[in-house]
KOLVEXFI-783871 format. One record per atom (N, C-alpha, C, O): atom name; x, y, z; residue number from 1; residue in one letter; chain. Coordinates in nm, 2 decimals. Layout:
N
 site     px     py     pz pos code unit
   CA      X      Y      Z NUM    a    A
...
//
This chain:
148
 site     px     py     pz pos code unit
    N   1.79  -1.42   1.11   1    x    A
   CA   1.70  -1.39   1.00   1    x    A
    C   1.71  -1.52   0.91   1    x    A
    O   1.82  -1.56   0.87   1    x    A
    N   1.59  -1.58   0.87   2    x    A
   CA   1.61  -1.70   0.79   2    x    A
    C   1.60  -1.67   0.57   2    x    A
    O   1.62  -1.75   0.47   2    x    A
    N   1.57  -1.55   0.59   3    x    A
   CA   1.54  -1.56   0.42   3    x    A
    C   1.61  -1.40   0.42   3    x    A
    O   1.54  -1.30   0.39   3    x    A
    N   1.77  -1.40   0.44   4    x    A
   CA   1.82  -1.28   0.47   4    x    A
    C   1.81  -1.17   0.30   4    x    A
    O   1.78  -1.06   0.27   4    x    A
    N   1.84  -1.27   0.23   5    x    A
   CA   1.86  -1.19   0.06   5    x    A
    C   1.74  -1.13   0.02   5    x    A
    O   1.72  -1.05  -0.06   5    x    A
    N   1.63  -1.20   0.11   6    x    A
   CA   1.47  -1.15   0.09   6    x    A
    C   1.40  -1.02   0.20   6    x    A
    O   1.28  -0.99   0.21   6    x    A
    N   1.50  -0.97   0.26   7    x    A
   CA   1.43  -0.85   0.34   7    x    A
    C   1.42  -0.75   0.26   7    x    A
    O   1.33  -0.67   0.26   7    x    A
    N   1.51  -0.73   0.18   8    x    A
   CA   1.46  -0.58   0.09   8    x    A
    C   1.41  -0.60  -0.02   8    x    A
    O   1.45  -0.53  -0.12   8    x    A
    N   1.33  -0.70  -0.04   9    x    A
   CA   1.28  -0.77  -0.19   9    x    A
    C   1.15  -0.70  -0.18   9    x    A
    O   1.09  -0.69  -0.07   9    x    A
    N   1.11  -0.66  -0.28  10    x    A
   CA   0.94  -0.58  -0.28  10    x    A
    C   0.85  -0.66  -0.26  10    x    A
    O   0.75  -0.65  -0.19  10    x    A
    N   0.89  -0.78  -0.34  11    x    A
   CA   0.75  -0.90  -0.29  11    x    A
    C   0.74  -0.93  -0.16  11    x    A
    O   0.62  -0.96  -0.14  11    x    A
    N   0.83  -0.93  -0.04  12    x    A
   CA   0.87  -0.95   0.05  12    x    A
    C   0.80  -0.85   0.15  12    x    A
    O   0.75  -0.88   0.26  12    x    A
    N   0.82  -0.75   0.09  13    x    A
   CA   0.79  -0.58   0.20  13    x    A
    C   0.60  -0.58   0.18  13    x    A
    O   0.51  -0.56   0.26  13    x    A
    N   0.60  -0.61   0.05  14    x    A
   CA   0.47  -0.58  -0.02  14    x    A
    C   0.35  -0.57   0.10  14    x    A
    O   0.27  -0.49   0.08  14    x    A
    N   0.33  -0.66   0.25  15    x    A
   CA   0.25  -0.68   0.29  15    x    A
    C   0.30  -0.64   0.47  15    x    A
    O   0.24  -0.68   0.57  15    x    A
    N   0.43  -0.55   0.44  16    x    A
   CA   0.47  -0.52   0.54  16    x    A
    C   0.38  -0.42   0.60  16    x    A
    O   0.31  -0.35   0.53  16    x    A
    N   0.38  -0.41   0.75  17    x    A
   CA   0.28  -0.32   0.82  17    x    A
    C   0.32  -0.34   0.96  17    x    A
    O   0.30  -0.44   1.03  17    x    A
    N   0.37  -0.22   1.00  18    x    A
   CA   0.40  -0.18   1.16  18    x    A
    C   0.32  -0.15   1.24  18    x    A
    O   0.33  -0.05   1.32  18    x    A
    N   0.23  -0.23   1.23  19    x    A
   CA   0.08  -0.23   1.33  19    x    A
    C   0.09  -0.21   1.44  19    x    A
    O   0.12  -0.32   1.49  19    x    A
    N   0.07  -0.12   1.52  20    x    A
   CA   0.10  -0.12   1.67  20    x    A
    C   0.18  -0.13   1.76  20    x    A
    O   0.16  -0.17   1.87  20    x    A
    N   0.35  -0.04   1.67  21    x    A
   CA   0.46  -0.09   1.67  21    x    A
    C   0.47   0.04   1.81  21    x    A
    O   0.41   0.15   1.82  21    x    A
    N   0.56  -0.02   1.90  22    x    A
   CA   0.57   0.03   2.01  22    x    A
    C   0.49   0.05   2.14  22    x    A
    O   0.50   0.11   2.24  22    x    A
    N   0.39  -0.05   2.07  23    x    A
   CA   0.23  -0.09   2.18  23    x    A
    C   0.27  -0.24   2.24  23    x    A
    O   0.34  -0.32   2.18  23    x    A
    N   0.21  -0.26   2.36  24    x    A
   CA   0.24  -0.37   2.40  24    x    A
    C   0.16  -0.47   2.27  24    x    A
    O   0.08  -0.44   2.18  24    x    A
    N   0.25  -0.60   2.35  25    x    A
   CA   0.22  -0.73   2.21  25    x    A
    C   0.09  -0.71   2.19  25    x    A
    O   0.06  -0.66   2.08  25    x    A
    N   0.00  -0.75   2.30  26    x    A
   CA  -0.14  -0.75   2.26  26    x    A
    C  -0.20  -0.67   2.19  26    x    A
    O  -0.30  -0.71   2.12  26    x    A
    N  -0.14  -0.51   2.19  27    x    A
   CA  -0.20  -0.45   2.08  27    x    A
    C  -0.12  -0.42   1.94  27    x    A
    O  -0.16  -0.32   1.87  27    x    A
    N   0.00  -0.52   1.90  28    x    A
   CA   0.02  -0.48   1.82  28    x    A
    C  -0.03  -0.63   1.70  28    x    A
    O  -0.09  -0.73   1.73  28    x    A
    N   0.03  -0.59   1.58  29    x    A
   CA  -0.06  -0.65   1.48  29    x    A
    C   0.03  -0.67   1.33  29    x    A
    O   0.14  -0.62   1.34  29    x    A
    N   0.01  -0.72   1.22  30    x    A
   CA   0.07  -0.76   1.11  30    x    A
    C   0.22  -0.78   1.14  30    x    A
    O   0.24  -0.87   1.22  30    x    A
    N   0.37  -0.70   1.09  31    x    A
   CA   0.48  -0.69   1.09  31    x    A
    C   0.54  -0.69   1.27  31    x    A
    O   0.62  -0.76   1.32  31    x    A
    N   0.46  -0.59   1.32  32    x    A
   CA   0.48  -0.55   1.44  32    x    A
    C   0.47  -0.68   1.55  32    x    A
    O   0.52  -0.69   1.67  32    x    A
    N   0.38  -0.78   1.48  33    x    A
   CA   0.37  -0.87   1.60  33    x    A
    C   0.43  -1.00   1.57  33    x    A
    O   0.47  -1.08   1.66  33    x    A
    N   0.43  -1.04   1.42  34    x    A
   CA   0.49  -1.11   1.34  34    x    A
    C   0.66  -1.18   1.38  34    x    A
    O   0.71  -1.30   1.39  34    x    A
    N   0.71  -1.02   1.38  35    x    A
   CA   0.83  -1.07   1.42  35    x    A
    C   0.89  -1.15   1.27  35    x    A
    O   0.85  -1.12   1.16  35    x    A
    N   0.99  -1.25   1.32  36    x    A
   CA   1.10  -1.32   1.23  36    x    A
    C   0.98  -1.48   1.22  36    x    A
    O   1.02  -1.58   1.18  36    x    A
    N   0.84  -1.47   1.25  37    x    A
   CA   0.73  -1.62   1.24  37    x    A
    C   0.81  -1.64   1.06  37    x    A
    O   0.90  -1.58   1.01  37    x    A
    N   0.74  -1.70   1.04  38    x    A
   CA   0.71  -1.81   0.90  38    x    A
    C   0.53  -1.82   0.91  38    x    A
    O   0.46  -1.89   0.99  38    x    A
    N   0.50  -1.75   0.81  39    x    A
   CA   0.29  -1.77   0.74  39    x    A
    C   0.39  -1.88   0.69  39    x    A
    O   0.51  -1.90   0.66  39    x    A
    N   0.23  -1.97   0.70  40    x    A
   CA   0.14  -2.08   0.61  40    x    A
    C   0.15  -2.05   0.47  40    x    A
    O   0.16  -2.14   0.39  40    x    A
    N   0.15  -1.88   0.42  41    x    A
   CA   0.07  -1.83   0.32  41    x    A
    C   0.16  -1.73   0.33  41    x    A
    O   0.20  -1.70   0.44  41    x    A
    N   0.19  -1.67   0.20  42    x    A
   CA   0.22  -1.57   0.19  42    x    A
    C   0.20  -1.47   0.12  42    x    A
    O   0.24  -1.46   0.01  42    x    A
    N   0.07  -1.32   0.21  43    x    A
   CA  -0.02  -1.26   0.08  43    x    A
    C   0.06  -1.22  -0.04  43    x    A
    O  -0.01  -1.25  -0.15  43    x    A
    N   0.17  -1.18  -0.06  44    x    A
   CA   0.32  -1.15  -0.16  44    x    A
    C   0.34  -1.25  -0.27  44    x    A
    O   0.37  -1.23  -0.39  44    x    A
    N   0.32  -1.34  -0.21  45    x    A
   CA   0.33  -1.49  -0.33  45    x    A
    C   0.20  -1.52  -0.42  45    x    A
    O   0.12  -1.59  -0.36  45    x    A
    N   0.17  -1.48  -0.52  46    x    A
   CA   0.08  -1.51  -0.58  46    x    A
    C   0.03  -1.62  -0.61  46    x    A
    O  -0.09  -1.63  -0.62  46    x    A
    N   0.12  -1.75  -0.63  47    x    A
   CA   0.05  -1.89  -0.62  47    x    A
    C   0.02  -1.92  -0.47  47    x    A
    O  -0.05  -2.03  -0.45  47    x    A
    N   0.05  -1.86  -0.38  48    x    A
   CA  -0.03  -1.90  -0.26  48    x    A
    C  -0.20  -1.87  -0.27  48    x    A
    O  -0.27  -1.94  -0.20  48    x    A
    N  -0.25  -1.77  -0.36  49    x    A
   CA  -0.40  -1.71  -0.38  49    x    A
    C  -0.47  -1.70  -0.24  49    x    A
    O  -0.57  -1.77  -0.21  49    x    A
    N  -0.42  -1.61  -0.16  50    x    A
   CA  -0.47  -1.59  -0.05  50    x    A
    C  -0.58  -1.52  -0.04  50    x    A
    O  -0.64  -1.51   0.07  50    x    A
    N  -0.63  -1.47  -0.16  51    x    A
   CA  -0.76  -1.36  -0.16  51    x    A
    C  -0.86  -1.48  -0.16  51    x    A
    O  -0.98  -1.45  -0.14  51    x    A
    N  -0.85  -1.66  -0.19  52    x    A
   CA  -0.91  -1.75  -0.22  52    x    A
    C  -0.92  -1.81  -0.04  52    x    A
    O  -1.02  -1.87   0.01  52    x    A
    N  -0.85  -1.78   0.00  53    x    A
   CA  -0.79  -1.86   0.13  53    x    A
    C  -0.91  -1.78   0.29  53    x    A
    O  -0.96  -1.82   0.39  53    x    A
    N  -0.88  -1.65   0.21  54    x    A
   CA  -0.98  -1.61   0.35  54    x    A
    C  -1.11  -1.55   0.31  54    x    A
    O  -1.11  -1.51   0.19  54    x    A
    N  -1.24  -1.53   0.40  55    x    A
   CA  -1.36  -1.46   0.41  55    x    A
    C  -1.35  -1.36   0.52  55    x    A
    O  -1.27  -1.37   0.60  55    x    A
    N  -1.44  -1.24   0.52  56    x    A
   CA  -1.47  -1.20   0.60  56    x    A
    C  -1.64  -1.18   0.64  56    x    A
    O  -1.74  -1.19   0.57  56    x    A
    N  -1.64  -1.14   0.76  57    x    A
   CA  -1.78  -1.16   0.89  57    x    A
    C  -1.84  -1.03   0.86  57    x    A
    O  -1.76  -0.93   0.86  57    x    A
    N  -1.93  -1.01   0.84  58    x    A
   CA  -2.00  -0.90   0.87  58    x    A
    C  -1.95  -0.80   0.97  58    x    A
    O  -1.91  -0.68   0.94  58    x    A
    N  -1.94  -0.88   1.10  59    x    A
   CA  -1.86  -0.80   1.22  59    x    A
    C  -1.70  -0.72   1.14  59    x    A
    O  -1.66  -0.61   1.18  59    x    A
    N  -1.66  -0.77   1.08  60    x    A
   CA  -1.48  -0.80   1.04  60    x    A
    C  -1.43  -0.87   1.05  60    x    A
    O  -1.34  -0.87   0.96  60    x    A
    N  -1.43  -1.00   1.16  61    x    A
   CA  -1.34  -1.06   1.18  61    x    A
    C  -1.28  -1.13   1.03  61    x    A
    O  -1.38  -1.15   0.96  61    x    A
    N  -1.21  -1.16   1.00  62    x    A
   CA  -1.10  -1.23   0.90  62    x    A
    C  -1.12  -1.39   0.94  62    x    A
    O  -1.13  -1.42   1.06  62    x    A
    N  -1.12  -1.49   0.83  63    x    A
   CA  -1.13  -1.60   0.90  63    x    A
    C  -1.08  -1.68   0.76  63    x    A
    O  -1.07  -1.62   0.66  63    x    A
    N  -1.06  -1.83   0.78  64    x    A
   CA  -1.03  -1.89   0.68  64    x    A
    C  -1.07  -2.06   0.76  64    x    A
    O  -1.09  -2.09   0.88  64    x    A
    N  -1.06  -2.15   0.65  65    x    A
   CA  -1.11  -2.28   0.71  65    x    A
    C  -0.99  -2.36   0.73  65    x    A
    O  -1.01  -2.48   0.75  65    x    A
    N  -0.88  -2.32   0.73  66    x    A
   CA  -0.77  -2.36   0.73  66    x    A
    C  -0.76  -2.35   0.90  66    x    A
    O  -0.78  -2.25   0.96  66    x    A
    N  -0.73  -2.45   0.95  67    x    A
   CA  -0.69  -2.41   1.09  67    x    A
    C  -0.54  -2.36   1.16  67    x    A
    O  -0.53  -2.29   1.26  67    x    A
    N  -0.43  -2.43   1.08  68    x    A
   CA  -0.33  -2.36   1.11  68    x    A
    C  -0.27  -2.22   1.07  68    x    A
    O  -0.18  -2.15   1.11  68    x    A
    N  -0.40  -2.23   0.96  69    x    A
   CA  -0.37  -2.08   0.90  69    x    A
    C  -0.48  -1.95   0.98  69    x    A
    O  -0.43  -1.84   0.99  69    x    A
    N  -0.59  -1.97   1.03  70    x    A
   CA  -0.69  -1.92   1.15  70    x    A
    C  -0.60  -1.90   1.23  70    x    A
    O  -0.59  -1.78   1.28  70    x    A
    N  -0.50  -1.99   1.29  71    x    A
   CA  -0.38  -1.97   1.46  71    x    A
    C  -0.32  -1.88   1.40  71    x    A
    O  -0.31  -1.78   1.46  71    x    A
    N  -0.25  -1.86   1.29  72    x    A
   CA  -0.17  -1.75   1.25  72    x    A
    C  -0.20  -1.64   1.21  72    x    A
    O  -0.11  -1.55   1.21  72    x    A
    N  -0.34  -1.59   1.16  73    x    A
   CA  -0.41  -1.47   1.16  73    x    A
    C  -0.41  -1.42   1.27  73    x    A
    O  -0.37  -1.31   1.30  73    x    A
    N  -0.49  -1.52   1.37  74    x    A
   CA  -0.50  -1.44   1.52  74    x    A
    C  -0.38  -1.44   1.62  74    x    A
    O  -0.38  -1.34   1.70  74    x    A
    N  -0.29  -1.52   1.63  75    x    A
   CA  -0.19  -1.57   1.71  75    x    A
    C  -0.02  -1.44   1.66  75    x    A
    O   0.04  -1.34   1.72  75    x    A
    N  -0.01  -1.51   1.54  76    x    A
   CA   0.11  -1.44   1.44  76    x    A
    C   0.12  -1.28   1.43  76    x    A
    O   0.22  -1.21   1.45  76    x    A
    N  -0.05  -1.25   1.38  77    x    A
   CA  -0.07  -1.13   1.28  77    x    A
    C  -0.16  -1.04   1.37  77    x    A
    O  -0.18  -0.92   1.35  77    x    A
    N  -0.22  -1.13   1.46  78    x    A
   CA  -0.31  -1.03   1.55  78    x    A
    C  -0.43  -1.01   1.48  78    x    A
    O  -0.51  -0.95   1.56  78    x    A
    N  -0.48  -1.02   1.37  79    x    A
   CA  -0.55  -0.95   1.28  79    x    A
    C  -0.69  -0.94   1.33  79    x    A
    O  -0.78  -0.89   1.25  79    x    A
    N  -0.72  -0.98   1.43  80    x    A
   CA  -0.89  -0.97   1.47  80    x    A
    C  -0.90  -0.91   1.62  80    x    A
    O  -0.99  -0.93   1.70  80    x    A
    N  -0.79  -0.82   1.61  81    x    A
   CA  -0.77  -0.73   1.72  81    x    A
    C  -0.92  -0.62   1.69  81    x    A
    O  -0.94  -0.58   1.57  81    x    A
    N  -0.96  -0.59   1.74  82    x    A
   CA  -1.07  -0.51   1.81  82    x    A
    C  -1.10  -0.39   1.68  82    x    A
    O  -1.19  -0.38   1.60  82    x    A
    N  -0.99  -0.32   1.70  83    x    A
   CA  -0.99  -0.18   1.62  83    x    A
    C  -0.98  -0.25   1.48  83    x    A
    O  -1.07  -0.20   1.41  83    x    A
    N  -0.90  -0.35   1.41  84    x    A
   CA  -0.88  -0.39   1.29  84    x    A
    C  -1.04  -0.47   1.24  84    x    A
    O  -1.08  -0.49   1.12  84    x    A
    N  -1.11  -0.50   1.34  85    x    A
   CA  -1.20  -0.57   1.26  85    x    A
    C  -1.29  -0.47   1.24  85    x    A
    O  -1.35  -0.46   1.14  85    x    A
    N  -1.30  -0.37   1.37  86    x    A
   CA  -1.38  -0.21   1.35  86    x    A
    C  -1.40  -0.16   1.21  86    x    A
    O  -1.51  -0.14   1.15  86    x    A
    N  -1.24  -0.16   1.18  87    x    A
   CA  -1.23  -0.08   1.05  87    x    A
    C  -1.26  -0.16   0.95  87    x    A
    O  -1.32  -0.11   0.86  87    x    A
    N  -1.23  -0.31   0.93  88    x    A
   CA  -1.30  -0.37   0.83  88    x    A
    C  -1.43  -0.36   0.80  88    x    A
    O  -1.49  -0.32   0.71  88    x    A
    N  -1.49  -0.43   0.95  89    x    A
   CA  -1.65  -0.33   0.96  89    x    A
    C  -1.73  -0.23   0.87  89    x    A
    O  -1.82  -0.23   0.79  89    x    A
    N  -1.62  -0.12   0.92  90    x    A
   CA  -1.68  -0.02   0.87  90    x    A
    C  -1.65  -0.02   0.70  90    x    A
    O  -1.73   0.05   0.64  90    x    A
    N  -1.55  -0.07   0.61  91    x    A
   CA  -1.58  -0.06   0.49  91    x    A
    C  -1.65  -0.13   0.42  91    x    A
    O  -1.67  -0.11   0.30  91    x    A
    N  -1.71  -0.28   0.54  92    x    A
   CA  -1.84  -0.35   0.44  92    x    A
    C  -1.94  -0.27   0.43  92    x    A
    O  -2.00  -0.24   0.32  92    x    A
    N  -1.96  -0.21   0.56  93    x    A
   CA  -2.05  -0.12   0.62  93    x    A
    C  -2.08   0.04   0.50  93    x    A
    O  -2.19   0.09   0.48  93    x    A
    N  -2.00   0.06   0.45  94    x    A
   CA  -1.98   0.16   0.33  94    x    A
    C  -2.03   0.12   0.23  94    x    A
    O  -2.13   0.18   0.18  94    x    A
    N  -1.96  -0.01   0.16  95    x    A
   CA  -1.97  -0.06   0.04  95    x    A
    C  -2.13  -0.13   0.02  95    x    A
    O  -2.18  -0.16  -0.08  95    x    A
    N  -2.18  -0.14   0.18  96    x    A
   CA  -2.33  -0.18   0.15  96    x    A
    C  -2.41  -0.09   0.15  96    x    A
    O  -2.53  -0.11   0.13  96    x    A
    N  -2.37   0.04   0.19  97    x    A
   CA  -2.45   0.16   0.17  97    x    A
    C  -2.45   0.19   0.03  97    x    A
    O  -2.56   0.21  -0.03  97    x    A
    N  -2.29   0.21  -0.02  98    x    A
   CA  -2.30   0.23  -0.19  98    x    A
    C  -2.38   0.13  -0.28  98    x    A
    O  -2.43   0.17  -0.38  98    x    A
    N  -2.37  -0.01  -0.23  99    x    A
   CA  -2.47  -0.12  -0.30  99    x    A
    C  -2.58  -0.07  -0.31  99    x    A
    O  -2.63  -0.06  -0.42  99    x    A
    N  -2.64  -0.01  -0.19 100    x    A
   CA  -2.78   0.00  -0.18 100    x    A
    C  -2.82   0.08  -0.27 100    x    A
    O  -2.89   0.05  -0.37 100    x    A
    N  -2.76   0.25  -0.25 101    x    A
   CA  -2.79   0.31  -0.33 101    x    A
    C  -2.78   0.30  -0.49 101    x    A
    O  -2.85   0.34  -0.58 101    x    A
    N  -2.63   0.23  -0.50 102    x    A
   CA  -2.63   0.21  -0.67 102    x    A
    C  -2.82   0.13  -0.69 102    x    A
    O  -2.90   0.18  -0.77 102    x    A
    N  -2.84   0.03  -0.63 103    x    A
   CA  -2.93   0.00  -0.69 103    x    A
    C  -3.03   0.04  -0.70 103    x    A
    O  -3.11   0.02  -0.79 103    x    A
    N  -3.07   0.12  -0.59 104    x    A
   CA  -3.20   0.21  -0.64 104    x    A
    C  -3.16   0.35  -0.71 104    x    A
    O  -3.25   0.44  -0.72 104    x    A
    N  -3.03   0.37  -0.75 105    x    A
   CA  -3.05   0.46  -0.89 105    x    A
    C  -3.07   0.38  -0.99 105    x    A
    O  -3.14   0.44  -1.07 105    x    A
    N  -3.05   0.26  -1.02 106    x    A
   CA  -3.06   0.19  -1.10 106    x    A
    C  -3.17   0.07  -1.12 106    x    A
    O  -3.18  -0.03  -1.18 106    x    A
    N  -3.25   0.12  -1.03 107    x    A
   CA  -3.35   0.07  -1.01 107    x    A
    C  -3.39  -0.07  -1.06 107    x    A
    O  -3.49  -0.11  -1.12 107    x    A
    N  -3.24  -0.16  -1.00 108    x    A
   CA  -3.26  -0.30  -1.04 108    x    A
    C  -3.11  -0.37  -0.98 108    x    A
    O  -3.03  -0.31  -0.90 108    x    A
    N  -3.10  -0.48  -1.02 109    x    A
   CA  -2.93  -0.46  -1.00 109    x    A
    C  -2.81  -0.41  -1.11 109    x    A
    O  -2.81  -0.37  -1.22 109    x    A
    N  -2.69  -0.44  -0.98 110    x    A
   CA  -2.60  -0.34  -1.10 110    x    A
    C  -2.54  -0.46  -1.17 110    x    A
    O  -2.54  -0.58  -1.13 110    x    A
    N  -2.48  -0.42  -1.28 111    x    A
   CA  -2.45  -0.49  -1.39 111    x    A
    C  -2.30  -0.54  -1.39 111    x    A
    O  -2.22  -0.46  -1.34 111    x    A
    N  -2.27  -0.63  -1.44 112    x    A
   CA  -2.15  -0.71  -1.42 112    x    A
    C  -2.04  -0.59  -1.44 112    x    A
    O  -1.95  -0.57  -1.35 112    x    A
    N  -2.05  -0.55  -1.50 113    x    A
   CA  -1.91  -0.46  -1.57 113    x    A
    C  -1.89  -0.29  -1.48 113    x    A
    O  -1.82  -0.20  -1.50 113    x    A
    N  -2.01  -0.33  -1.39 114    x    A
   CA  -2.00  -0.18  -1.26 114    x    A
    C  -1.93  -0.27  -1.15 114    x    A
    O  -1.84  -0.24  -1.07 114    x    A
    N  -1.96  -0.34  -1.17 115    x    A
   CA  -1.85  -0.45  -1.01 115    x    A
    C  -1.75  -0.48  -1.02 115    x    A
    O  -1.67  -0.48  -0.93 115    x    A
    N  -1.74  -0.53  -1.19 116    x    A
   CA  -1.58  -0.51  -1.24 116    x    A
    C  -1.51  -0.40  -1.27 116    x    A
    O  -1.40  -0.41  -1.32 116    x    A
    N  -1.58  -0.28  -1.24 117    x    A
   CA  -1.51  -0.13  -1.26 117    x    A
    C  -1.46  -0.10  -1.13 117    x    A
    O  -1.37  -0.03  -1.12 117    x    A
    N  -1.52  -0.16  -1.01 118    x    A
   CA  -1.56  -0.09  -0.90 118    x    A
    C  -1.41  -0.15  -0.86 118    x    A
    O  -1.31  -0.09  -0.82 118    x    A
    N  -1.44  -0.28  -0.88 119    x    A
   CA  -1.28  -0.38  -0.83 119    x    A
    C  -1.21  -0.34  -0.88 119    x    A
    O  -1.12  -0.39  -0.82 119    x    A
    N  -1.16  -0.28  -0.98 120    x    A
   CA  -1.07  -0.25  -1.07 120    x    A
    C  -1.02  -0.10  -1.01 120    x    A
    O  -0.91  -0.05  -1.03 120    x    A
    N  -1.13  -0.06  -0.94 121    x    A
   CA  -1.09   0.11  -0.92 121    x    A
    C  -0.98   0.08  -0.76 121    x    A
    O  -0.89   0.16  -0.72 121    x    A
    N  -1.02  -0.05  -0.69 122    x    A
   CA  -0.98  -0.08  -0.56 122    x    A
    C  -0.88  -0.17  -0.57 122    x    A
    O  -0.81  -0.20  -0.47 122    x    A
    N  -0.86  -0.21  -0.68 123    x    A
   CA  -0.71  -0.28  -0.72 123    x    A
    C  -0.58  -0.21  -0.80 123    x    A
    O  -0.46  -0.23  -0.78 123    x    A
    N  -0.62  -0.14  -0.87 124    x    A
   CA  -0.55  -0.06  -0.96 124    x    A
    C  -0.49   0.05  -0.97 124    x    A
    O  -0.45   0.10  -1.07 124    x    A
    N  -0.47   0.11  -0.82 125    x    A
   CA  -0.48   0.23  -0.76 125    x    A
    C  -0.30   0.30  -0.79 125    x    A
    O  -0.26   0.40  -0.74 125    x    A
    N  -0.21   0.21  -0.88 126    x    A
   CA  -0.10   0.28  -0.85 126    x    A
    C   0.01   0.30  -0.76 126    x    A
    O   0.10   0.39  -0.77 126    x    A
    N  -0.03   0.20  -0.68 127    x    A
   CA   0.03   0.22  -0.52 127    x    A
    C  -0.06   0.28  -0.42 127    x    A
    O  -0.02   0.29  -0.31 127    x    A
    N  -0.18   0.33  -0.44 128    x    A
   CA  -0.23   0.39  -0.37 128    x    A
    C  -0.37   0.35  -0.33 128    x    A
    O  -0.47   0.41  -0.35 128    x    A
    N  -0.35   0.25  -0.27 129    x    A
   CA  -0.48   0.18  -0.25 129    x    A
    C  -0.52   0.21  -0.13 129    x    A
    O  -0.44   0.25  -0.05 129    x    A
    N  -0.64   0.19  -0.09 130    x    A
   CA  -0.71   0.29   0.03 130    x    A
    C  -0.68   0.17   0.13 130    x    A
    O  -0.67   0.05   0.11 130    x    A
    N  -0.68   0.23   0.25 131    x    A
   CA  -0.70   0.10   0.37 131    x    A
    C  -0.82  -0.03   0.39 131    x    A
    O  -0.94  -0.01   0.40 131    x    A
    N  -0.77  -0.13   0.39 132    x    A
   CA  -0.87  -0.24   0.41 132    x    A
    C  -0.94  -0.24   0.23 132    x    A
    O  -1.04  -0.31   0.20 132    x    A
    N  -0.89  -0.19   0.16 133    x    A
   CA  -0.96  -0.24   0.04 133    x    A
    C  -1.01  -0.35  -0.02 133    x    A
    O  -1.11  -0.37  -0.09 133    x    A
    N  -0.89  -0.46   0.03 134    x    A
   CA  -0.90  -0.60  -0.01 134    x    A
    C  -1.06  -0.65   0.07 134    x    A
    O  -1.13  -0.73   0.02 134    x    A
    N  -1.09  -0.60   0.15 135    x    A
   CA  -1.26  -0.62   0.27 135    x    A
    C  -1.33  -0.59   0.12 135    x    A
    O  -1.38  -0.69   0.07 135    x    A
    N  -1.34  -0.50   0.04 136    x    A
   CA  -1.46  -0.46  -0.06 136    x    A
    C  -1.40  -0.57  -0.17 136    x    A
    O  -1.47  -0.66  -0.22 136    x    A
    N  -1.25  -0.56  -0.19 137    x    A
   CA  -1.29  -0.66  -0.35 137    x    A
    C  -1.32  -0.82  -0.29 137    x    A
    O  -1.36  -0.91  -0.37 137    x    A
    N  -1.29  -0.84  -0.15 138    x    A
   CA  -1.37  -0.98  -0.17 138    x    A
    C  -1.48  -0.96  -0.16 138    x    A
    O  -1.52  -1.04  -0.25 138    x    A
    N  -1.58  -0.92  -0.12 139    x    A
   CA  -1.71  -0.84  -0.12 139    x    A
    C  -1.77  -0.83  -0.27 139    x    A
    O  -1.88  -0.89  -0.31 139    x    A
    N  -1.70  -0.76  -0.34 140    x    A
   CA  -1.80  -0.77  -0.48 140    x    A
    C  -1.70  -0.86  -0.53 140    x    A
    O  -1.72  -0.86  -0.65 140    x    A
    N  -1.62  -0.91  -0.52 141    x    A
   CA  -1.60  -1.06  -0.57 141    x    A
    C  -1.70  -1.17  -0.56 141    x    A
    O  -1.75  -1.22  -0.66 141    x    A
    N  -1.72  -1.19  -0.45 142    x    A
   CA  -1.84  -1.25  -0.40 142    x    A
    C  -1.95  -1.27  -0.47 142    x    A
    O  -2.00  -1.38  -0.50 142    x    A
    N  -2.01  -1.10  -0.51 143    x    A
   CA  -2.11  -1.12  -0.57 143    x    A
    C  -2.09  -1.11  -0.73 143    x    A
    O  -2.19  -1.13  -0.80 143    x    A
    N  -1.99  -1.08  -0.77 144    x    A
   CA  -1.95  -1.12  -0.93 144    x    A
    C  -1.96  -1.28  -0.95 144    x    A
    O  -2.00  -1.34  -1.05 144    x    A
    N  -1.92  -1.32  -0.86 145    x    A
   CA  -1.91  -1.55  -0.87 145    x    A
    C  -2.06  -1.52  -0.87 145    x    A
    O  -2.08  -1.64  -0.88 145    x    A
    N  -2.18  -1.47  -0.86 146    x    A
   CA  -2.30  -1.51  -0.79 146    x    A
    C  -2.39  -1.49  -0.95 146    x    A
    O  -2.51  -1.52  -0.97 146    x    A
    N  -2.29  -1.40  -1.06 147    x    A
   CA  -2.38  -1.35  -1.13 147    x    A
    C  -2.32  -1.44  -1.27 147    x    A
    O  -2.21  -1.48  -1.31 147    x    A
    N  -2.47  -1.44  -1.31 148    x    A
   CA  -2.47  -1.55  -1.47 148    x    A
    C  -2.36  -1.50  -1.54 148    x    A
    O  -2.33  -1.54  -1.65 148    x    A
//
């Protein structure tokens, strides 16, 4: 173990995930496939700003322009394993259904401070943030940078 005083450190665990723990390699994913590697990046470290670092595809897949950092998403982390991009999928897939509708109750677009409630309701959860959430707040991140 190379950063032994840091295994039970919260910043350390924070992005811990037993993805497919007990599945062969190929299908496992985050902590489970990770092992003892070393990220490029570390989502835990906040001067790393990894929510800056990656985009996501319509499809799901996770990507970033960094190339050594792309080999370690897919290589390291597994993260564009089939079912994981599914599910990211499906919460753009959500959040553009709720886009849609917010705007035609509101029969225009929605207003800066509904995107900043919306992100705030998917960041702020207490510990209890829904799966794949970080897929929606870069999502109306996105479109908050877009608005005057």
């Amino acid at each position: 173990m190379d950063f032994p005083a840091a295994q039970l450190t919260y910043r350390n665990l924070l992005a811990s995930c037993l993805g497919g723990h007990g599945q062969p390699g190929r299908f496992q994913h985050c902590d489970s496939k990770k092992g003892d590697q070393d990220l490029r990046w570390n989502p835990a470290e906040p001067a790393h700003h990894i929510e800056t670092r990656i985009t996501y595809a319509p499809d799901g897949t996770i990507r970033t322009d960094d190339v050594a950092f792309t080999s370690q998403l897919n290589d390291v982390l597994n993260l564009n394993l089939p079912q994981i991009k599914n599910n990211r999928k499906s919460v753009l897939t959500a959040l553009l259904d709720w886009w849609q509708a917010e705007r035609n109750r509101l029969h225009g677009p929605l207003p800066k401070e509904r995107i900043e409630r919306e992100i705030d309701l998917r960041t702020n959860g207490a510990g209890n943030l829904l799966p794949y959430c970080q897929v929606a707040v870069w999502w109306l991140g996105q479109k908050l940078a877009r608005m005057p």
